[in-house]
KEVEX-417556 format. One line per 4 residues: number of its first residue (from 1); their letters; for each residue x, z, y of C-alpha. Coordinates in Angstrom, 3 decimals, decimal comma. Last residue first. Layout:
# KEVEX-417556
NUM> a> X/Z/Y; ... .
# end
This chain:
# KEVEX-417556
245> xxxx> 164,957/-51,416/-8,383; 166,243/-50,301/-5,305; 163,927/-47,381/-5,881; 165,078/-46,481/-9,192 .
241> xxxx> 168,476/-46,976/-8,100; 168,023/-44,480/-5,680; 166,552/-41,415/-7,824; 168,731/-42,105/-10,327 .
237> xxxx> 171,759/-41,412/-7,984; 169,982/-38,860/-6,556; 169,563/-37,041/-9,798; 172,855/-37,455/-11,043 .
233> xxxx> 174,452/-36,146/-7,875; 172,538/-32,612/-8,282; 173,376/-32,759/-11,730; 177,349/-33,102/-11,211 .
229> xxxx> 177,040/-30,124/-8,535; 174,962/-27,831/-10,925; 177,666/-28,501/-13,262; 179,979/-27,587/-10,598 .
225> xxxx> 178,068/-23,550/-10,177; 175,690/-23,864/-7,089; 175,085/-20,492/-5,284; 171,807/-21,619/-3,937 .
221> xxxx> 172,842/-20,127/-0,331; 175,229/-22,779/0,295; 172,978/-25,758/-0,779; 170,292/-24,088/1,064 .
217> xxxx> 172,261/-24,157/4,594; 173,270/-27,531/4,163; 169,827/-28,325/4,030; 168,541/-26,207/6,705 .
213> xxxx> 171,427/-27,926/9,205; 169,892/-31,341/8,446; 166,241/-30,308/9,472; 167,702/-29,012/12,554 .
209> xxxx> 169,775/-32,090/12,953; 166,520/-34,112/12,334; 163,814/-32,683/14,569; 163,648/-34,630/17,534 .
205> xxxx> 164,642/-37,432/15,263; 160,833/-37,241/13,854; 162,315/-37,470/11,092; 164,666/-37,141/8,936 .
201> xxxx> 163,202/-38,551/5,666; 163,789/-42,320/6,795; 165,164/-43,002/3,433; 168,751/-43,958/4,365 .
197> xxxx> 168,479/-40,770/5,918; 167,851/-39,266/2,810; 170,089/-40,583/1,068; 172,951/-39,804/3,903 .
193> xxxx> 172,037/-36,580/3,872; 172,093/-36,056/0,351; 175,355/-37,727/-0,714; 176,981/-35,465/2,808 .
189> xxxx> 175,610/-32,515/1,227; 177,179/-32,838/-2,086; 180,306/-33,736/-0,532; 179,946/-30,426/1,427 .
185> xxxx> 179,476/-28,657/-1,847; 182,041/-30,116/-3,686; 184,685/-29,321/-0,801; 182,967/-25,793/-0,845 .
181> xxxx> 184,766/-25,018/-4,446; 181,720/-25,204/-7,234; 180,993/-21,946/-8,686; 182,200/-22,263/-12,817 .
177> xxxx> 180,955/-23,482/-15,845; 181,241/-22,585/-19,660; 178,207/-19,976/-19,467; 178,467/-19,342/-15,142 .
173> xxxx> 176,473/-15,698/-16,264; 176,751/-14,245/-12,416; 177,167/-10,230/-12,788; 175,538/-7,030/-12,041 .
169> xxxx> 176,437/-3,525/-12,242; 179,608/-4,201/-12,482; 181,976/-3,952/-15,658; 184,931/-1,882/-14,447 .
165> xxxx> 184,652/0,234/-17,513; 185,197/4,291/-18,389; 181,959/5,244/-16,537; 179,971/2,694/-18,908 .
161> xxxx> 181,814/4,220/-22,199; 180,885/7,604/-21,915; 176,943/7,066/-21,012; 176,731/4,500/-24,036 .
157> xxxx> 178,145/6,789/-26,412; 176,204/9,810/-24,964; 172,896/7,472/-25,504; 174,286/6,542/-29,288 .
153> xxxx> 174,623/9,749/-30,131; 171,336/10,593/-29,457; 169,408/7,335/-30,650; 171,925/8,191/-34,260 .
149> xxxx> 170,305/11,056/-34,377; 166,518/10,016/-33,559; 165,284/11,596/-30,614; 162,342/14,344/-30,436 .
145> xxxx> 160,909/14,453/-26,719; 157,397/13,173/-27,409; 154,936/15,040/-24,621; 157,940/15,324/-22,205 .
141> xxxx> 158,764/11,856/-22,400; 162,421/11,609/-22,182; 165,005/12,933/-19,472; 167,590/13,148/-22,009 .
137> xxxx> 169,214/17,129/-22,064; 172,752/17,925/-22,785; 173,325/21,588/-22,593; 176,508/23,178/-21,605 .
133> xxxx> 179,483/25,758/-22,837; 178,638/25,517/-26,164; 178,577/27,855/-28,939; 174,972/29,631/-28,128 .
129> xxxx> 173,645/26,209/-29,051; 174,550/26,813/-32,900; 173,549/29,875/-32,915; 169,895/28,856/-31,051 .
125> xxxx> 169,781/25,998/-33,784; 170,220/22,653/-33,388; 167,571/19,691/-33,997; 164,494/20,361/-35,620 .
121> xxxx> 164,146/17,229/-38,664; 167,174/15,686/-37,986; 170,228/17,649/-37,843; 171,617/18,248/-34,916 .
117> xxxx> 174,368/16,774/-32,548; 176,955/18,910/-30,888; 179,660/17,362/-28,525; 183,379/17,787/-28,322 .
113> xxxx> 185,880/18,112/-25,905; 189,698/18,910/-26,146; 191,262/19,330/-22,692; 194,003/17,799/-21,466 .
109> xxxx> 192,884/17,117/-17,727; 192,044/13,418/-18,799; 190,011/15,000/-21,605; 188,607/17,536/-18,949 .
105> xxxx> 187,449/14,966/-16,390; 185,896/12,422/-18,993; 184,002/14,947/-20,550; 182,326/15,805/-16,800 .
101> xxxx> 181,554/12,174/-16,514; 179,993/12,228/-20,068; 177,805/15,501/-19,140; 176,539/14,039/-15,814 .
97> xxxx> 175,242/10,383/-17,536; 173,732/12,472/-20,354; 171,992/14,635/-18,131; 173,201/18,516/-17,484 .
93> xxxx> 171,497/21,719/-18,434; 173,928/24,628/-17,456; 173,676/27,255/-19,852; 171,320/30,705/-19,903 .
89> xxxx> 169,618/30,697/-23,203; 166,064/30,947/-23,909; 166,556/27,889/-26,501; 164,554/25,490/-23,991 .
85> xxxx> 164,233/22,415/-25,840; 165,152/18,564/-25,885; 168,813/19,147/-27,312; 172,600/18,487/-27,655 .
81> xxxx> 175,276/20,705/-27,166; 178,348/20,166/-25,601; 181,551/21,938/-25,994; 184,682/22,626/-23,913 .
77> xxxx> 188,421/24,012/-24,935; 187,834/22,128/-28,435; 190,004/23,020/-31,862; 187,219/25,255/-33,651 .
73> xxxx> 184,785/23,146/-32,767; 184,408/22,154/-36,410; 185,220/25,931/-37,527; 182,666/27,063/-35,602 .
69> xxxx> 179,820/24,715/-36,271; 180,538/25,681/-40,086; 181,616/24,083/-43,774; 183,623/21,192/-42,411 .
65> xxxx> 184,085/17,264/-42,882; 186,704/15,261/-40,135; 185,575/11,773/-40,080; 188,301/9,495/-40,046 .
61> xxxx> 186,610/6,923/-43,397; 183,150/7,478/-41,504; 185,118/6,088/-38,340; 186,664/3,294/-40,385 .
57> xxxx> 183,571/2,405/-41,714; 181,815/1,435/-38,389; 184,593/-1,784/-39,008; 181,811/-3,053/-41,556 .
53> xxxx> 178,044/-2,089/-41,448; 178,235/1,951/-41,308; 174,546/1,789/-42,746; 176,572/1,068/-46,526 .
49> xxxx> 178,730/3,479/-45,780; 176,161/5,951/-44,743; 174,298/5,032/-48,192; 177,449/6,046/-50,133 .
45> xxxx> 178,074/9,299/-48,878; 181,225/10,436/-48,925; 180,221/13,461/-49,256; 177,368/15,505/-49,973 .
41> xxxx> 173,412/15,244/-49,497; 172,679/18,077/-46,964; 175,884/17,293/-44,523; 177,737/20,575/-43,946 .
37> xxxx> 179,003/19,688/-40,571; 180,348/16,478/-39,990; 183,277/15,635/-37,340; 183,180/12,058/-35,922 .
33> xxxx> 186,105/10,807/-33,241; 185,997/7,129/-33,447; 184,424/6,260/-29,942; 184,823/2,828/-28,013 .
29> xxxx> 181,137/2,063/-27,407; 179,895/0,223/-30,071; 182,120/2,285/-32,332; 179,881/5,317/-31,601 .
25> xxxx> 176,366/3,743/-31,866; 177,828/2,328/-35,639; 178,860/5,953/-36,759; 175,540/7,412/-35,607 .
21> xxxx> 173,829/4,888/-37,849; 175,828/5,194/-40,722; 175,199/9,378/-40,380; 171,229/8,207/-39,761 .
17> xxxx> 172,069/6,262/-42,767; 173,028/9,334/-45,382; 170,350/11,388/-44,239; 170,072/15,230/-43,752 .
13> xxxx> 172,772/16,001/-40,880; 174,375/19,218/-41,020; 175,306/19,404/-37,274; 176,849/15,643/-35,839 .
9> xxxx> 179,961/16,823/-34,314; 180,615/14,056/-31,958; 184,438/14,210/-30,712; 185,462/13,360/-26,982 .
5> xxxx> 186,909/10,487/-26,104; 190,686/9,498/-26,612; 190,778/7,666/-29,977; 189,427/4,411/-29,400 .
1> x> 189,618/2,758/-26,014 .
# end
């Protein structure tokens, strides 16, 4: 939810709409907590307002706006910066995923947490690093490691917000359907069987209750939603008259 994660301190960002940007990636996943740090062209700034895109406003509209990296942090028990190089500085290096679980252990222990962002065109600054308490480095392509701002922000974002959900890792899309109860099943196989009996497909009879047990096997194992049911019967149905006919 809103208004318990950790703030992004985005460090004297240059453009208006990577600021937008960043604002939008946080809101997508359930963070409103943006501190700015002597942005080059002012504020407000109109053209991150206008990159904001509707309700990402309210987050540019709470953002907290100060001169230094120290007086923005200046509240927070444990700080994260983030960056793709080696600043010669002895920190524990964590991933994105690690970082965001360890954020989510000290906010629910009490603790104020933010995380460092820099500016665009070379990132933060070995002062500006030497304030944190860990690194945040993206596994990225070693030979093209420079992330856009608002990419940044918006892989912490995502990090944060899928260890806070109960979303699994995978899910059945039924659309406006649902999985058919096994009494439609087993009428489905009975219509089929009998169809196909009618039809002489079981055979040699040597073989037919094995070749009847398969099919009630596959009907199980297809995971059929009801409207797969309803077509299922549709098609025999068509199937037979046509032949009658």
């Amino acid at each position: 939810m809103p208004g318990n994660g950790p703030s992004f301190v985005l460090v004297r960002p240059q453009m208006g709409e990577n600021v937008g940007a960043a604002a939008r990636a946080m809101l997508n996943f359930g963070l409103d907590r943006m501190r700015l740090v002597a942005p080059r062209d002012g504020w407000p700034n109109p053209r991150a307002v206008a990159m904001a895109s509707g309700a990402a406003g309210r987050v540019l509209d709470r953002a907290g706006i100060f001169r230094t990296v120290p007086d923005a942090i200046a509240d927070c028990t444990f700080v994260f910066a983030t960056t793709a190089r080696s600043r010669e500085l002895i920190k524990p290096v964590m991933t994105p995923e690690h970082a965001m679980a360890r954020a989510r252990e000290l906010i629910e222990g009490g603790q104020r947490v933010a995380v460092l962002f820099g500016p665009e065109r070379a990132g933060l600054e070995n002062d500006d690093v030497a304030r944190a308490h860990a690194v945040i480095s993206v596994p990225v392509n070693p030979a093209f490691a420079s992330l856009n701002l608002a990419q940044a922000v918006l892989l912490c974002g995502y990090e944060w917000c899928r260890q806070g959900t109960a979303q699994p890792a995978e899910m059945m899309g039924l659309g406006r359907s649902e999985f058919a109860p096994a009494i439609e099943i087993e009428k489905l196989g009975d219509h089929y069987e009998r169809c196909l009996d009618d039809a002489g497909f079981f055979f040699p009879a040597t073989k037919a209750d094995s070749m009847k047990l398969n099919l009630r096997n596959l009907w199980t194992r297809a995971a059929l939603t009801r409207a797969d049911v309803q077509m299922f019967h549709g098609i025999l149905r068509k199937l037979v008259r046509s032949r009658e006919k």
